[in-house]
N, C-alpha and C positions, 0 to 999 in steps of 0.2 A: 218426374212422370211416374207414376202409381201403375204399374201392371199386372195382371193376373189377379187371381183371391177369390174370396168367395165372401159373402155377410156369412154368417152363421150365429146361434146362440142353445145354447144349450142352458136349462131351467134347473138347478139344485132344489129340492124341496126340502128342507129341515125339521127337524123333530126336537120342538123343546125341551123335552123330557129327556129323552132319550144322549143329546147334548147335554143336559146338566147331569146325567147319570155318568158321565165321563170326565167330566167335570171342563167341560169345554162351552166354550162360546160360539155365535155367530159369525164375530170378528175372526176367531179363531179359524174356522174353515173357509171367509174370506180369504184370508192371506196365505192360505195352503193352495188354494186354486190361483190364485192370484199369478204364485213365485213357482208353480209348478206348472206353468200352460204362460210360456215363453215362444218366442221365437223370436230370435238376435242374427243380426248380423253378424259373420264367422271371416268376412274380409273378402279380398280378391286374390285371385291364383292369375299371374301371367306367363301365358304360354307365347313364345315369339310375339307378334301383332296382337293378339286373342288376349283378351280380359275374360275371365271368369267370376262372376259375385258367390262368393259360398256364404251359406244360411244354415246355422244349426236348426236342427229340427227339435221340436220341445211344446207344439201345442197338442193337447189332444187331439183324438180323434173321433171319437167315440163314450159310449156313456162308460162303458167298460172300462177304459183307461181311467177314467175319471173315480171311479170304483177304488183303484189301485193309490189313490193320492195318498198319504200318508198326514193324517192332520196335526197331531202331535207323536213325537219321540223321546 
């Protein structure tokens, strides 16, 4: 059973020039957003009777955070 969420999509626009002046690709900042806008299951915590689901947090939010990705290092 699938609970909660929301759709969302956020649009990157690219600049070809401006990517080959870094010497980067499209591919390239696929897989930088890709491996950086996660969200994983982090397990359960059992408290007496009570199950807990914990969930790392790791998608953006925002265009800002998106801002902040690191493409190459």
């Amino acid at each position: 059973t699938i609970v909660g969420g929301e759709k969302r999509q956020i649009n990157v626009n690219l600049h070809p020039e401006q990517l080959k002046a870094y010497g980067l690709t499209a591919s390239d900042v696929e897989r930088a957003l890709r491996s950086n806008n996660l969200q994983t299951p982090g397990g359960t915590l059992k408290t007496g009777v009570t199950d807990y689901t914990i969930r790392t947090r790791g998608r953006v939010t925002d265009v800002a955070e998106i801002a902040r990705i690191a493409v190459l290092t």
